[in-house]
N, C-alpha and C positions, 0 to 999 in steps of 0.2 A: 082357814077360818072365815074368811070376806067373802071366797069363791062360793061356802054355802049359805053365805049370809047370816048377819051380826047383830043381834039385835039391844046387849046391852051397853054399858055404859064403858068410854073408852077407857074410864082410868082402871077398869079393870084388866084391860089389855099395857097400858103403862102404870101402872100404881107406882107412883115417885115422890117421896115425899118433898118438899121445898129445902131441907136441910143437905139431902144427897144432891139435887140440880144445884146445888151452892155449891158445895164442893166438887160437882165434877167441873165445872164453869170455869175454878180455879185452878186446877189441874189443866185442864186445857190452855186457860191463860199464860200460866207459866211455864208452858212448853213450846208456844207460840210466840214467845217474846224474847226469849233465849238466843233468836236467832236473829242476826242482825238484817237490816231492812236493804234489800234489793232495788238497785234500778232498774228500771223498766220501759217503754217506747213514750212515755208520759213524758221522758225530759229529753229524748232525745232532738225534736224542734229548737227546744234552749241550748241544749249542747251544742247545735251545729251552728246559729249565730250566736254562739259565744265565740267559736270556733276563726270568722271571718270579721267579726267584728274589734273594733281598734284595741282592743286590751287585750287578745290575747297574742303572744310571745310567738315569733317566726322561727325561734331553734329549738331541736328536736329536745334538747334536758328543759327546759322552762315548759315547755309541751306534754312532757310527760308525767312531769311534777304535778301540773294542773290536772290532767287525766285520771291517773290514776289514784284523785281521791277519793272517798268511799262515796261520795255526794255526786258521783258520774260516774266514773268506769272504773272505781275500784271494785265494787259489787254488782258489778252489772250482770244483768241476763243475757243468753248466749243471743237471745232473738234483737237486743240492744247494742251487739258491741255488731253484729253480723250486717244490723238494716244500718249502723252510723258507717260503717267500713264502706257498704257502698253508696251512700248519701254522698260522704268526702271523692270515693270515685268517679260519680258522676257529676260532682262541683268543678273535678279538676279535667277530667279527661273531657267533660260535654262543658268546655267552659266557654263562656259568651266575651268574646272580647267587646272592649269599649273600643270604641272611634280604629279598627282595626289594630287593636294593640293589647295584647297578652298582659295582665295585669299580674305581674308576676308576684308582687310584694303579698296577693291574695293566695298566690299559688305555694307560695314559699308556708305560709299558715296551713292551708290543707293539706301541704305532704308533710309537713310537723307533726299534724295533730294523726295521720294514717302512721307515720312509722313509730309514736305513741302509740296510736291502740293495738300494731302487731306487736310491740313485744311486752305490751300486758297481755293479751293472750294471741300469742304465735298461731295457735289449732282455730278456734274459731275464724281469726281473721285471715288467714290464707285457705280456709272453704268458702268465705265472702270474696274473695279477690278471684278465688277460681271461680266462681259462680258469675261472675261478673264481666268478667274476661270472653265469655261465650256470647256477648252480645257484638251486635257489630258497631264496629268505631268509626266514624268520619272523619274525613280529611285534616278538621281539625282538632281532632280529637288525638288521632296519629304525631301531629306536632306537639299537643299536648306533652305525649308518653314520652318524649326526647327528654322533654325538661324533670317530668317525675322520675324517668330511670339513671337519673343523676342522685336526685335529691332521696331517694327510695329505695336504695339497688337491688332489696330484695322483691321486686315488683318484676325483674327482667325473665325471675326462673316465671311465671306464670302464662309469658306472650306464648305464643302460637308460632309456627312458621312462619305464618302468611301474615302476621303481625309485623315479627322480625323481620320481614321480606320489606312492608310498608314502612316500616321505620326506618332502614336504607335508603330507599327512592324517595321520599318528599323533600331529602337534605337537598337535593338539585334545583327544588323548586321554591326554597324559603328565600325571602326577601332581608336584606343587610340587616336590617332591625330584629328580624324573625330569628336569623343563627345568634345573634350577640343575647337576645330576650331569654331563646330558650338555653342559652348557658351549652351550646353546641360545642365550642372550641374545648372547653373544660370539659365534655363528655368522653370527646375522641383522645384526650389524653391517656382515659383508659380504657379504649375501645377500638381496636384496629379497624373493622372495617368501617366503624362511626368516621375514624381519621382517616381512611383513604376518599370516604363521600367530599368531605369536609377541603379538603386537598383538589379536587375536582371541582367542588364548589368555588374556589378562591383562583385556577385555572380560570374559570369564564367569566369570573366577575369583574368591572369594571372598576377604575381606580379609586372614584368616590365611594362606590360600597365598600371594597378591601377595606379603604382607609376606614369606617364607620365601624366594622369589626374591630378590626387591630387596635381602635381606639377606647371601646369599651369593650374588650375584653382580656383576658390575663391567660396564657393556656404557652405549654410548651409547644405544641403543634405550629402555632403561630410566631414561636420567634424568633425566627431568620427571616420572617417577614417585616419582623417590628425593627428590628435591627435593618436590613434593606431602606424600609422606610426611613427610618434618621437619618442614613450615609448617602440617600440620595437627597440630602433635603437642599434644595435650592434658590432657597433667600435664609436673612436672617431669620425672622421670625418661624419658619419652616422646621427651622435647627431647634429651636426652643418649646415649639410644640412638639416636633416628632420626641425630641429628650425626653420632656414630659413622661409621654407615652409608654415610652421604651423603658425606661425606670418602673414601670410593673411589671415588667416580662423578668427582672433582677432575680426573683427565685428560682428560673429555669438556665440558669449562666450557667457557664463554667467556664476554665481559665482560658481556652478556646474561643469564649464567644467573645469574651472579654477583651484579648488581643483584637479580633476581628473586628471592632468598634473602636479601640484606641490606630490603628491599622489605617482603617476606612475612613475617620476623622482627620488623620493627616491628608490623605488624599483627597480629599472634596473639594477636588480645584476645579472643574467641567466647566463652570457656572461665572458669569458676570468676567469675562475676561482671564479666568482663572483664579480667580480671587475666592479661599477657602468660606465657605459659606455658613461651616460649621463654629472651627475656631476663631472667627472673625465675629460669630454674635452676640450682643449685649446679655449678661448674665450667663451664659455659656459654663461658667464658673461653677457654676450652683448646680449642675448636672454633672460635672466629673467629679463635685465632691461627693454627690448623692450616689455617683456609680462607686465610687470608691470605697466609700462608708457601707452602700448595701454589698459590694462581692468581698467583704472583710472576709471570710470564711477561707474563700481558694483565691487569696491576692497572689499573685506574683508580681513581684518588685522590680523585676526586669522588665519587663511591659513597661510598667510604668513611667523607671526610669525611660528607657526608649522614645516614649511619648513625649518629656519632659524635653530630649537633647532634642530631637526632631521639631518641637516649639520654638526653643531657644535657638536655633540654625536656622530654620527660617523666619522665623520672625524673629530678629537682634531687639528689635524693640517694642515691649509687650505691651506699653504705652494702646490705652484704648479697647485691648482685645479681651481684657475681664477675666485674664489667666495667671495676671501675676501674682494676685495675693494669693491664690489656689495654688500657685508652685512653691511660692517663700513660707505660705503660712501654714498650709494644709500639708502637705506632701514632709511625712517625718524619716524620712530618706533621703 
């Protein structure tokens, strides 16, 4: 009609009266409202410093409570859950340390709120991880991926080779603060060749870093270490920090390690003329009952006893040593 030109009036090409555009208006409205309202890239800037900012929760169920309500990613669009997927990726993996130090408490929130958004939706958010993964990572972005394929495990199916290759070889290269920060020991517990790097790393390390590991952190890989440390300790106070220490490594016991510590404690005579360095120190007490009380599970009684005759023989008089009330009062054997 327009191609050969038009020349009367349009409402003869729409003739509608006001009574039918009322009702179609409403018909459309009420089809359009039926459906619940969509998030969109509009909130995702809010979503993500809500994300790193002090109110929101660093464990993965208080994370995902918040997530997935309908006011954020419970109705979110696929192009919303895909660009926050990697927003949180490149918070964590491209993250800017402060004053050269891993801000972990931040890190712990971003793989919170990442392993909330994969399992509201698994499909979209493992094509954002893969899409993601094909860029290249820097050195510290590499030490990053230790600490999230702890806190994230399903992050490990999506590395590369040469990923996996690079997450091997920097463990050599991270400094005492760096393996303890990025939660190294607790990785290798379930990762053999994490735990052989990790084993080589503590081979060439020097005694104050060892000690600086062993000391903040909790890992069965590490505790023939943590145990070494206490039974070489060689003054008092020595005794009562490494105990400390060693009373976290107590979930990785067994009645084996347990001997090997009641064992090694009698014999810590090397030091100060021979003079035990262990059972000789102030409060000392308060560590065998904590040892006792935490390996409640796999006690054996015979150990124990053995320890008790082996005090009492050599030392007739417990007078000073911080062990008597722990043998008369504690010990229900």
């Amino acid at each position: 009609m327009f191609r050969y030109g038009f020349n009367g009036s349009i409402d003869l090409c729409f003739g509608i009266n006001p009574e039918t555009a009322r009702s179609h208006i409403v018909k459309a409205c009420n089809i359009l409202f039926i459906h619940p309202v969509t998030q969109g890239k509009a909130i995702e800037e809010d979503l993500f410093n809500m994300v790193i900012g002090d109110t929101f929760e660093g464990d993965i169920g208080s994370a995902k409570k918040i997530l997935s309500d309908p006011k954020y990613l419970g109705r979110a669009r696929k192009s919303l859950l895909s660009n926050f997927t990697k927003r949180l990726l490149k918070k964590v993996i491209n993250f800017s340390k402060v004053d050269d130090v891993f801000d972990v408490k931040t890190m712990k929130k971003v793989c919170s709120a990442l392993s909330a958004t994969f399992s509201i939706n698994e499909k979209i958010t493992s094509e954002a991880i893969r899409d993601f993964m094909y860029n290249r990572i820097g050195e510290d972005g590499i030490k990053s991926l230790l600490f999230i394929s702890n806190e994230c495990r399903f992050i490990e199916t999506y590395l590369n080779q040469e990923t996996r290759l690079r997450l091997f070889n920097v463990i050599k290269n991270l400094s005492s603060e760096e393996v303890f920060l990025l939660n190294v020991p607790k990785i290798s517990d379930n990762n053999n060749l994490i735990k052989k790097e990790l084993l080589d790393w503590v081979k060439n390390a020097d005694k104050l870093s060892l000690y600086h590991v062993i000391e903040n952190s909790s890992s069965s890989t590490l505790k023939n270490y943590a145990i070494k440390m206490f039974l070489e300790s060689s003054n008092f106070d020595d005794a009562i920090k490494n105990g400390d220490i060693l009373l976290k490594y107590c979930e990785f016991f067994d009645s084996n390690d347990v001997k090997k510590i009641l064992d090694g404690s009698i014999k810590n005579n090397k030091y100060f003329g021979g003079k035990n360095q262990i059972l000789g120190a102030r409060r000392i007490d308060e560590f065998f009952k904590n040892l006792f009380s935490e390996t409640e599970g796999y006690r054996n009684e015979e150990i124990w006893r053995e320890l008790i005759k082996e005090i009492v023989d050599t030392y007739p008089s417990l007078d000073g040593l911080g062990l008597s009330d722990f043998i008369d009062d504690y010990i229900p054997f």
